[in-house]
The first five atom37 places (N, CA, C, CB, O) and aatype in JSON, in Angstrom:
{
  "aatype": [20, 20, 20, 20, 20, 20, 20, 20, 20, 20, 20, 20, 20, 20, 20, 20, 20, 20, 20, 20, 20, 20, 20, 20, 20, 20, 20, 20, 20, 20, 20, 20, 20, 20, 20, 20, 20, 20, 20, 20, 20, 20, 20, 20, 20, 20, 20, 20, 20, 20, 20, 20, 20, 20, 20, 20, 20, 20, 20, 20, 20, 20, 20, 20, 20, 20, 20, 20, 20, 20, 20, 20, 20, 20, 20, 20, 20, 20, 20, 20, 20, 20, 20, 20, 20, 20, 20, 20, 20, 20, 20, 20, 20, 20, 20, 20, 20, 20, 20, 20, 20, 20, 20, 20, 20],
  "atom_mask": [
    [1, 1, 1, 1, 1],
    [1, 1, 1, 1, 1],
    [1, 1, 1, 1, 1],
    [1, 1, 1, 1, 1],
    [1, 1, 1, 1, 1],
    [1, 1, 1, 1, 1],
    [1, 1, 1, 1, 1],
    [1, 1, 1, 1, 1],
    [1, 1, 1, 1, 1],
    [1, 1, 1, 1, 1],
    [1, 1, 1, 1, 1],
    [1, 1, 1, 1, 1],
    [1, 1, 1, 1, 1],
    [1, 1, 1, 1, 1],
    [1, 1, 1, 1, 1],
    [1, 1, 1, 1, 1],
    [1, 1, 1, 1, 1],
    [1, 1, 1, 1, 1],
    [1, 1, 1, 1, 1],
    [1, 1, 1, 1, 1],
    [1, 1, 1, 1, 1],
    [1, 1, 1, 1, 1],
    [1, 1, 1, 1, 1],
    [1, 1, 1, 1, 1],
    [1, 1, 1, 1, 1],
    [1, 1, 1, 1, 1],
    [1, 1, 1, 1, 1],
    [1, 1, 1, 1, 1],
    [1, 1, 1, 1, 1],
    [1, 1, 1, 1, 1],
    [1, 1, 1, 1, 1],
    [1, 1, 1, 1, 1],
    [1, 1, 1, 1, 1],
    [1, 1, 1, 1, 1],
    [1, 1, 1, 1, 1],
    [1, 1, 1, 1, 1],
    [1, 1, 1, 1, 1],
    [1, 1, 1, 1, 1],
    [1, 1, 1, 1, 1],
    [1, 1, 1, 1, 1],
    [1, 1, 1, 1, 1],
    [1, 1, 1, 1, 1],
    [1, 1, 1, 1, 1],
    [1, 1, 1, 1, 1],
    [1, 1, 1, 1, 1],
    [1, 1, 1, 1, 1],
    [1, 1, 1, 1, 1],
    [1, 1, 1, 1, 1],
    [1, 1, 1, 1, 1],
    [1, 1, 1, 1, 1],
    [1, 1, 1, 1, 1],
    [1, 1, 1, 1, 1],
    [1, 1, 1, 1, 1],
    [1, 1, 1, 1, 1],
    [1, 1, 1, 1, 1],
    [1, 1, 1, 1, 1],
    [1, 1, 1, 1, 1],
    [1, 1, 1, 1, 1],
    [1, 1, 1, 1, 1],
    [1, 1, 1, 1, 1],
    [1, 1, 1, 1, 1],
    [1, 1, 1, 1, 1],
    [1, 1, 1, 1, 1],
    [1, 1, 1, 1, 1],
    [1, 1, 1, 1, 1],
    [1, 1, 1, 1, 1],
    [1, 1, 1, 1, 1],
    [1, 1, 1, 1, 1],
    [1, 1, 1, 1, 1],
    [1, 1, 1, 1, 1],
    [1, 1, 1, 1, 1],
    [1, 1, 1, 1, 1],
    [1, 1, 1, 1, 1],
    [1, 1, 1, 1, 1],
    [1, 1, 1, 1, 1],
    [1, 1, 1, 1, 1],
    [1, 1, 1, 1, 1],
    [1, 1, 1, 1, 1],
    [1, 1, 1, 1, 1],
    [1, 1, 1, 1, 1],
    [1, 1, 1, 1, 1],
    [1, 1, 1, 1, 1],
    [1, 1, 1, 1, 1],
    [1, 1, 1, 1, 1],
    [1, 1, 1, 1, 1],
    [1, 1, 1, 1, 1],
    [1, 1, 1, 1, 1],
    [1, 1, 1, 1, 1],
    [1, 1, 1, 1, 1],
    [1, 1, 1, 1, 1],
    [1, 1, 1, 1, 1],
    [1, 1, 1, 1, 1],
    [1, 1, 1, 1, 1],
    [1, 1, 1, 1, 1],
    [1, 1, 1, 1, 1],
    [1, 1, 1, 1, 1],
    [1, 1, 1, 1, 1],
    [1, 1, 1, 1, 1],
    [1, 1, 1, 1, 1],
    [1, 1, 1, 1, 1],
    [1, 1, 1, 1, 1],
    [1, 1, 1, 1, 1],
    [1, 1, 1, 1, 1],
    [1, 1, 1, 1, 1],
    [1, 1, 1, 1, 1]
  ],
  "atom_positions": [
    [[10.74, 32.45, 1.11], [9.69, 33.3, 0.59], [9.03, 34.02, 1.75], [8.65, 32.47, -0.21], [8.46, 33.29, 2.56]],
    [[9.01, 35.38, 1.99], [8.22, 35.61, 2.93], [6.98, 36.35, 2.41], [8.92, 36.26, 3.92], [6.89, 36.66, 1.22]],
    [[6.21, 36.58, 3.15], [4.55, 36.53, 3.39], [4.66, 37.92, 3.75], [3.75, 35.39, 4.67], [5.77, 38.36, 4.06]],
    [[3.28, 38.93, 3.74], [3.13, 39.76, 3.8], [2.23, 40.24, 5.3], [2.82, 39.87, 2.64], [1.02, 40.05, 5.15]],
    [[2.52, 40.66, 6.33], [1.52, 40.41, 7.68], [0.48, 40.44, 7.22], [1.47, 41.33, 8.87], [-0.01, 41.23, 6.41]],
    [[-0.16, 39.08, 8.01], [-1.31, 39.43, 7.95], [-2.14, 37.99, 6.8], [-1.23, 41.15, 7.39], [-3.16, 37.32, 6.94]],
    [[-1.31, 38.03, 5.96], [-1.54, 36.7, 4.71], [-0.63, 35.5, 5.15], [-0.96, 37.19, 2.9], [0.56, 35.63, 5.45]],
    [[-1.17, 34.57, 5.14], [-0.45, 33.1, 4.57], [-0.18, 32.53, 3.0], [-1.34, 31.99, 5.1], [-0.89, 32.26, 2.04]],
    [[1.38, 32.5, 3.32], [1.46, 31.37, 2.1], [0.99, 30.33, 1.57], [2.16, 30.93, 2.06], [1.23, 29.3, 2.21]],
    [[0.38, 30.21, 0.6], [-0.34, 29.62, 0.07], [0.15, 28.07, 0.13], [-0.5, 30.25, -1.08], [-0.73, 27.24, 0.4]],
    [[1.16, 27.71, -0.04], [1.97, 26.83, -0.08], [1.85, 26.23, 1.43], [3.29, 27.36, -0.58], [1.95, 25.01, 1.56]],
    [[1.63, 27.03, 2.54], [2.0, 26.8, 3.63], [0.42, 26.19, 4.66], [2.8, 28.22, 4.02], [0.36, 25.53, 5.7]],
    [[-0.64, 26.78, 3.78], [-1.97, 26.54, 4.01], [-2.78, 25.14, 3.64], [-2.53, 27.57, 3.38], [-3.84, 24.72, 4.09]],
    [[-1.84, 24.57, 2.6], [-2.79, 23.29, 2.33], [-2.45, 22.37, 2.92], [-2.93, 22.78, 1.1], [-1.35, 22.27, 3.45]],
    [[-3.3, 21.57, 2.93], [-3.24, 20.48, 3.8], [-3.56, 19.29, 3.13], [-4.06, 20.65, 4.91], [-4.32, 18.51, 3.71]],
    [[-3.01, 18.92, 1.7], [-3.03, 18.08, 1.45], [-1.75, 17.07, 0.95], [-3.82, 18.35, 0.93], [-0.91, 17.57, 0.2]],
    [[-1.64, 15.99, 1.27], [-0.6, 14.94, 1.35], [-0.42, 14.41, 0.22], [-0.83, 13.94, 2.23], [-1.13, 13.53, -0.28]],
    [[0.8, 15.04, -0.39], [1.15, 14.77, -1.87], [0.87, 13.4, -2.12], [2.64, 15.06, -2.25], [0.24, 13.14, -3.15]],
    [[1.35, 12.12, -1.09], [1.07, 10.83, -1.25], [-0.41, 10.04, -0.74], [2.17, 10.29, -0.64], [-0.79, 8.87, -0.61]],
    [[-0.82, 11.06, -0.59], [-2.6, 10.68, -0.47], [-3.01, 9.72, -0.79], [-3.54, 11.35, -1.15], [-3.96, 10.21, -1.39]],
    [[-3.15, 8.53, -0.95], [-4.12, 7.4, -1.44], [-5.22, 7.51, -1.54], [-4.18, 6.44, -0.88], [-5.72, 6.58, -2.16]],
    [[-6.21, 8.6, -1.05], [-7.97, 9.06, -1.32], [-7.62, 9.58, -2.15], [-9.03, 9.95, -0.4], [-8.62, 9.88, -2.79]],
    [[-6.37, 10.1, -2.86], [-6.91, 11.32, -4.09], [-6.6, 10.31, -5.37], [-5.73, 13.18, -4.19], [-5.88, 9.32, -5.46]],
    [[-7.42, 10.93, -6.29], [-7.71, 10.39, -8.15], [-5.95, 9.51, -8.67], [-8.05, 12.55, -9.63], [-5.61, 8.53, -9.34]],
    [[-5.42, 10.37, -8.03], [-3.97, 10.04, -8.98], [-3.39, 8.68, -8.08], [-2.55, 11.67, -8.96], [-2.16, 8.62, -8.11]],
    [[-3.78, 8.02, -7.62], [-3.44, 7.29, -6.96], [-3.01, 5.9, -7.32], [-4.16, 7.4, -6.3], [-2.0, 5.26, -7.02]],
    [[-4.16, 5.58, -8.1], [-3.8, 4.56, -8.65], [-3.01, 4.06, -9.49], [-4.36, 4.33, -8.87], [-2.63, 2.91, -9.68]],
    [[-2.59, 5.88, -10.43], [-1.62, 5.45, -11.0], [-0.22, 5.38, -10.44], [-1.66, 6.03, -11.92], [0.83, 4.81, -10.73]],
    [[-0.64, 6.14, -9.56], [0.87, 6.22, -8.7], [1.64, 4.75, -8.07], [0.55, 7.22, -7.22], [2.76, 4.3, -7.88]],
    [[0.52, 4.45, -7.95], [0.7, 2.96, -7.22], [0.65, 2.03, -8.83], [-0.97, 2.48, -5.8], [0.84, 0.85, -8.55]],
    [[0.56, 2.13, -9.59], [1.24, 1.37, -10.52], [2.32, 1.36, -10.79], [0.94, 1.42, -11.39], [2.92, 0.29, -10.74]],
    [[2.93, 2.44, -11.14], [4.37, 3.57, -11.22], [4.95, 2.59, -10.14], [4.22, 5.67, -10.66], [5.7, 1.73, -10.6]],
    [[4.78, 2.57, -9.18], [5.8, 2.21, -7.84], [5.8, 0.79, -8.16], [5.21, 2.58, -6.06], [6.92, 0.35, -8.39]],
    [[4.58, -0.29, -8.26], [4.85, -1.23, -8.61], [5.49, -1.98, -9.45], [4.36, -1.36, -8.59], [5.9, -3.13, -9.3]],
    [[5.59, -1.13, -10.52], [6.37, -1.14, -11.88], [8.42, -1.22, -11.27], [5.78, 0.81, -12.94], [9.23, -2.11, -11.53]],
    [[8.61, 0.04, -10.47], [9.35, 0.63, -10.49], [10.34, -0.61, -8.93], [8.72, 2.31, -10.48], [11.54, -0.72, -8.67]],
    [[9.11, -1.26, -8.29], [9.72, -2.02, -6.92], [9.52, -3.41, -6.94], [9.06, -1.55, -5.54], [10.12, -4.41, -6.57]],
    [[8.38, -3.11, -7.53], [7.91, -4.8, -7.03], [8.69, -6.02, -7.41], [6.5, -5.22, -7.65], [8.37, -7.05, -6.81]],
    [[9.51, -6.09, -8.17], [9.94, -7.4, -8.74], [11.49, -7.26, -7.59], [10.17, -7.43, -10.91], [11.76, -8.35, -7.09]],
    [[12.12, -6.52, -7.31], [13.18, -6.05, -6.22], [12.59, -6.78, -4.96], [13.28, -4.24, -6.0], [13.32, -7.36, -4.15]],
    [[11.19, -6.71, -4.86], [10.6, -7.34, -3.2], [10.32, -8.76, -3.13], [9.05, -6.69, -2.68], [10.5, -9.66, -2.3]],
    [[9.7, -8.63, -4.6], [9.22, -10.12, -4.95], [10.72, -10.96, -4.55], [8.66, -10.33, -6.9], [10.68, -11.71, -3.58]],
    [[11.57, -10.86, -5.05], [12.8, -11.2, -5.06], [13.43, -11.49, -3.54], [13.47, -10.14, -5.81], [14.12, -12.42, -3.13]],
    [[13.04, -10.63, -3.05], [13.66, -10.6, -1.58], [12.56, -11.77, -0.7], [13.58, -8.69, -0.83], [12.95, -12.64, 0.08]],
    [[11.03, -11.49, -1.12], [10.26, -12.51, -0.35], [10.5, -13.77, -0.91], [8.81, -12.28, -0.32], [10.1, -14.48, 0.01]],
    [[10.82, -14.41, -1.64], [11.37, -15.21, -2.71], [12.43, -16.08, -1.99], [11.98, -14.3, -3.93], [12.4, -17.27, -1.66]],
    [[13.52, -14.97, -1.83], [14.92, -15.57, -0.59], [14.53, -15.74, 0.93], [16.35, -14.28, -0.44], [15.2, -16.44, 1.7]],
    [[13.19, -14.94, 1.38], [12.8, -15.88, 2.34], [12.49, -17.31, 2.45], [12.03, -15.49, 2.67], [13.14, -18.17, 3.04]],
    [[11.37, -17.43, 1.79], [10.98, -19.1, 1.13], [9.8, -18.77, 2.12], [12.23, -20.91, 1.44], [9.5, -19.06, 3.28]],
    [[9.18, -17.92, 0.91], [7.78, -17.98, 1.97], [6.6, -19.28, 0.94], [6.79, -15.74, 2.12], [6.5, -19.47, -0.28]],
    [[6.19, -19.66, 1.62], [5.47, -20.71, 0.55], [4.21, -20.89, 1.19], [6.24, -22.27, 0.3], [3.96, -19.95, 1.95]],
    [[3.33, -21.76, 1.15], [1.89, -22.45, 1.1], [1.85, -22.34, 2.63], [1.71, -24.18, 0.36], [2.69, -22.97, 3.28]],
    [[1.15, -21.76, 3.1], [0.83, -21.59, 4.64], [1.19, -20.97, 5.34], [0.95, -22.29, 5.29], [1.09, -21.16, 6.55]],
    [[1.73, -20.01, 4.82], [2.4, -19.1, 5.82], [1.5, -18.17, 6.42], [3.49, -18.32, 5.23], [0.31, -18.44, 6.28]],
    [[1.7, -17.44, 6.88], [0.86, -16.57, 7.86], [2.08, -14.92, 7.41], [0.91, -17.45, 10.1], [3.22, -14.79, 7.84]],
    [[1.57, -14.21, 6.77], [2.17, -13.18, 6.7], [1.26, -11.41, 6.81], [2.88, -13.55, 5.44], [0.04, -11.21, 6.82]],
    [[2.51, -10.3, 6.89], [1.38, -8.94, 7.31], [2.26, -7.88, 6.25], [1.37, -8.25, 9.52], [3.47, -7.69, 6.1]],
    [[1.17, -7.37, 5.65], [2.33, -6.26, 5.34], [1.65, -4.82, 5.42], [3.05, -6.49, 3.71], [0.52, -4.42, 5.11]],
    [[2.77, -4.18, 5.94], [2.38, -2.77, 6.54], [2.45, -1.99, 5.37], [3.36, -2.15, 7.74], [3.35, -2.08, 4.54]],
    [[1.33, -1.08, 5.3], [1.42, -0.24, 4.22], [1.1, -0.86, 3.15], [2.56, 0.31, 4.05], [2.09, -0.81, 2.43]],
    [[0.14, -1.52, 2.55], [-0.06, -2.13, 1.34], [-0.56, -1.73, 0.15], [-0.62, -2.89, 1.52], [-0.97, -2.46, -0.76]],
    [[-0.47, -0.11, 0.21], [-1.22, 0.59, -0.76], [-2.04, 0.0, -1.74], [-0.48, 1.26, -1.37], [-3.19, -0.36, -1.47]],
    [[-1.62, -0.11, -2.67], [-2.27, -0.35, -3.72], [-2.46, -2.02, -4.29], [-1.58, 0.52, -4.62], [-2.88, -2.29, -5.41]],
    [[-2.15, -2.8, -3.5], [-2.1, -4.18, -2.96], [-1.65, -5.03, -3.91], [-3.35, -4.67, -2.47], [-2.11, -6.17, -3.94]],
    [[-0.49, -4.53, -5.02], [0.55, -5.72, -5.13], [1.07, -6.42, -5.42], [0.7, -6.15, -4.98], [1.14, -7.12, -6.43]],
    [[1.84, -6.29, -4.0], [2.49, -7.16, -3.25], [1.39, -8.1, -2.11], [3.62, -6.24, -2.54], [1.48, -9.32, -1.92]],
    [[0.76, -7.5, -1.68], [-0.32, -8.35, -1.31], [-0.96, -9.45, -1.88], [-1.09, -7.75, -1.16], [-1.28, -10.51, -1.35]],
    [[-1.14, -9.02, -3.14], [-1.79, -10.09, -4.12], [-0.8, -11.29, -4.31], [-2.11, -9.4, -5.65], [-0.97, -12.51, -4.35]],
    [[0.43, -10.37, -4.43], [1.37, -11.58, -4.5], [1.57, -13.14, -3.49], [2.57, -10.85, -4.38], [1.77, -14.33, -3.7]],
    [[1.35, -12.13, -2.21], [1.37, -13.0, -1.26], [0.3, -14.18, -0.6], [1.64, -12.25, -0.53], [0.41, -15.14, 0.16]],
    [[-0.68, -13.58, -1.28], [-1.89, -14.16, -1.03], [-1.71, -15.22, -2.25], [-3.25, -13.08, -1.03], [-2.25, -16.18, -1.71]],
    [[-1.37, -15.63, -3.37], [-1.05, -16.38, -4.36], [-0.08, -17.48, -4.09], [-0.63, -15.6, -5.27], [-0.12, -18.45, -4.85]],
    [[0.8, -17.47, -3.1], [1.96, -17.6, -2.78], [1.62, -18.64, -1.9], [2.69, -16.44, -2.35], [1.52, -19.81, -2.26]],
    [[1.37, -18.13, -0.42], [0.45, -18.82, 0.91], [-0.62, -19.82, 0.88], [-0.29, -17.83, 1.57], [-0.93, -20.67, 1.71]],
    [[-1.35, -19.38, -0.86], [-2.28, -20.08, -0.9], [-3.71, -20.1, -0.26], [-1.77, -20.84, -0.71], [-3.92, -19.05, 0.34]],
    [[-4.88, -21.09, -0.22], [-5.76, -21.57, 0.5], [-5.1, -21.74, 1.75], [-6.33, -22.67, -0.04], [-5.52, -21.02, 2.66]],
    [[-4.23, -22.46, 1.98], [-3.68, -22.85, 3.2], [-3.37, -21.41, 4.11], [-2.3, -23.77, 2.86], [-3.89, -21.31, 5.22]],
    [[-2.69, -20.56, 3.7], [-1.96, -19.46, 4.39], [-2.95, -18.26, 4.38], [-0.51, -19.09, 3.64], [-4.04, -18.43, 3.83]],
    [[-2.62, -16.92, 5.01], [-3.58, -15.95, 4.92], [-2.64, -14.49, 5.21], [-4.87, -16.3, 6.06], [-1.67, -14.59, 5.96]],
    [[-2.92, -13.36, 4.69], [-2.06, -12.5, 4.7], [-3.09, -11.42, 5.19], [-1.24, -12.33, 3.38], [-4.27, -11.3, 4.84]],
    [[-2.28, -10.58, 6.18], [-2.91, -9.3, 6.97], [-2.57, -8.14, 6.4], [-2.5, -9.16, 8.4], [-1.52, -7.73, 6.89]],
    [[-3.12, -7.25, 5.38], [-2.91, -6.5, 4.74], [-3.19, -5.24, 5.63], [-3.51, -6.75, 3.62], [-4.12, -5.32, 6.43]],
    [[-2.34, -3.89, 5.57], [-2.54, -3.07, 6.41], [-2.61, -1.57, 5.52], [-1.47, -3.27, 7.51], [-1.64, -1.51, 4.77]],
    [[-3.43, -0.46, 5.42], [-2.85, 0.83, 5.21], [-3.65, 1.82, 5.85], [-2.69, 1.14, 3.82], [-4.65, 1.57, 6.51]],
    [[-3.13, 3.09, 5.62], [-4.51, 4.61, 6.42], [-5.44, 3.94, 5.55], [-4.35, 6.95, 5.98], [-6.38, 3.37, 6.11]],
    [[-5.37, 3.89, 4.34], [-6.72, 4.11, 3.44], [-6.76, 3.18, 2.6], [-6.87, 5.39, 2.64], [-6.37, 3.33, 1.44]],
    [[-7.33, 1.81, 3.16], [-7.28, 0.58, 2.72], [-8.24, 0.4, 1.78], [-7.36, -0.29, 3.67], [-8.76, -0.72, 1.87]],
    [[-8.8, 1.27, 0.66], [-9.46, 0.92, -0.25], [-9.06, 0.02, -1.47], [-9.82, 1.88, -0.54], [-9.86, -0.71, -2.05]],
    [[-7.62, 0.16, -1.82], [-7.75, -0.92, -2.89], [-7.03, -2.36, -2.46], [-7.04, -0.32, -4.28], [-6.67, -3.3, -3.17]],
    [[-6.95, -2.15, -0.85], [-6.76, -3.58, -0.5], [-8.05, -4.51, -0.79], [-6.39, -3.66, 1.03], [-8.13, -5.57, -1.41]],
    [[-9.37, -3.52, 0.09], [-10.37, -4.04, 0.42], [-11.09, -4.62, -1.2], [-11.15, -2.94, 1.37], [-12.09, -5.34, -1.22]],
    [[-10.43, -4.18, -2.41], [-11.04, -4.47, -3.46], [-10.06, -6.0, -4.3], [-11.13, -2.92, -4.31], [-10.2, -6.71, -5.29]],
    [[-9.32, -5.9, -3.41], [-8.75, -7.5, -4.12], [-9.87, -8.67, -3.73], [-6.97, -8.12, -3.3], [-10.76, -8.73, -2.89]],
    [[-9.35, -9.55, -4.76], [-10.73, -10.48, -4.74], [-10.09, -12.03, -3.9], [-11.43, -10.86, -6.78], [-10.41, -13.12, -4.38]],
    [[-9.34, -11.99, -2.84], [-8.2, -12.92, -2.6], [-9.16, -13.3, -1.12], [-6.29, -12.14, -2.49], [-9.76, -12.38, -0.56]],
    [[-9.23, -14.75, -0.57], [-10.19, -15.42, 0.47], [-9.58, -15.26, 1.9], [-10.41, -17.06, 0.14], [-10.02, -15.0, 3.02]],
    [[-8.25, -15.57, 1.29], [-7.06, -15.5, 2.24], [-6.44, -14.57, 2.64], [-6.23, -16.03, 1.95], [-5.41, -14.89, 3.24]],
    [[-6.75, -12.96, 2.53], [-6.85, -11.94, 2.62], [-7.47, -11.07, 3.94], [-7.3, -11.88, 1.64], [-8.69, -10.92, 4.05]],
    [[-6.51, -10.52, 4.9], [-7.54, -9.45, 5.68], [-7.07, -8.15, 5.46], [-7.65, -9.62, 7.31], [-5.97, -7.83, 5.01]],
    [[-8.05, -7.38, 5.83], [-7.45, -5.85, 5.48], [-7.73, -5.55, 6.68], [-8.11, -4.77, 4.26], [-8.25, -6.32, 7.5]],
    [[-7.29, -4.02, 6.92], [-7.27, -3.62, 8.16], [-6.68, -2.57, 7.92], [-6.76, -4.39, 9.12], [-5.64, -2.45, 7.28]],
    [[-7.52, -1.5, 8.57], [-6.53, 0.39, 8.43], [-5.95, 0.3, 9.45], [-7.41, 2.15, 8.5], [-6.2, -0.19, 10.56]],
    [[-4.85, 0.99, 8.86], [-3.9, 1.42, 10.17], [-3.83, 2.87, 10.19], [-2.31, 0.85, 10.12], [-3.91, 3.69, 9.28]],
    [[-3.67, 2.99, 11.4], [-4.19, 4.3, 11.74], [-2.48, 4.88, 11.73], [-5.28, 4.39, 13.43], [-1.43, 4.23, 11.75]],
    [[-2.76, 6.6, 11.68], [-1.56, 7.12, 11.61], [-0.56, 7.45, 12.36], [-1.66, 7.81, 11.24], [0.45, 7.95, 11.87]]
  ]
}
């Protein structure tokens, strides 16, 4: 598509990140994915044999989960380091054994 001197493409001007986690649609998005992954991971952490005490991190935890999962899992005993840019719906799980932490980009 080209542009006319002088104008920018509109397309080419925004600056916003289709996978945004601050924006509205987010949450559903992150249901969608959970729907669509989570039992595939569950599965895989599963064939680790992660159990009651473990000490685990997971990068990127959007919409938290798999986090939740893990924190269920580990128990009282264990504690999980939850990580994302925009750790808001980590920071809203209600889990003891739980840290959050942004990660920067």
């Amino acid at each position: 598509m080209q542009t006319s001197p002088g104008k920018q493409d509109a397309t080419l001007v925004t600056s916003n990140y289709v996978f945004d986690n601050a924006q509205e649609n987010a949450k559903v998005r992150y249901h969608d994915l959970s729907a669509l992954y989570d039992a595939r991971t569950i599965r895989h952490l599963e064939q680790l044999g992660i159990e009651r005490g473990w000490s685990c991190l997971e990068v990127g935890g959007g919409g938290g989960s798999i986090a939740s999962w893990l924190c269920e899992r580990v128990g009282d005993q264990g504690r999980v380091l939850a990580t994302d840019i925009e750790p808001r719906f980590l920071q809203a799980l209600p889990y003891g054994n739980l840290q959050v932490r942004r990660r920067l980009a």
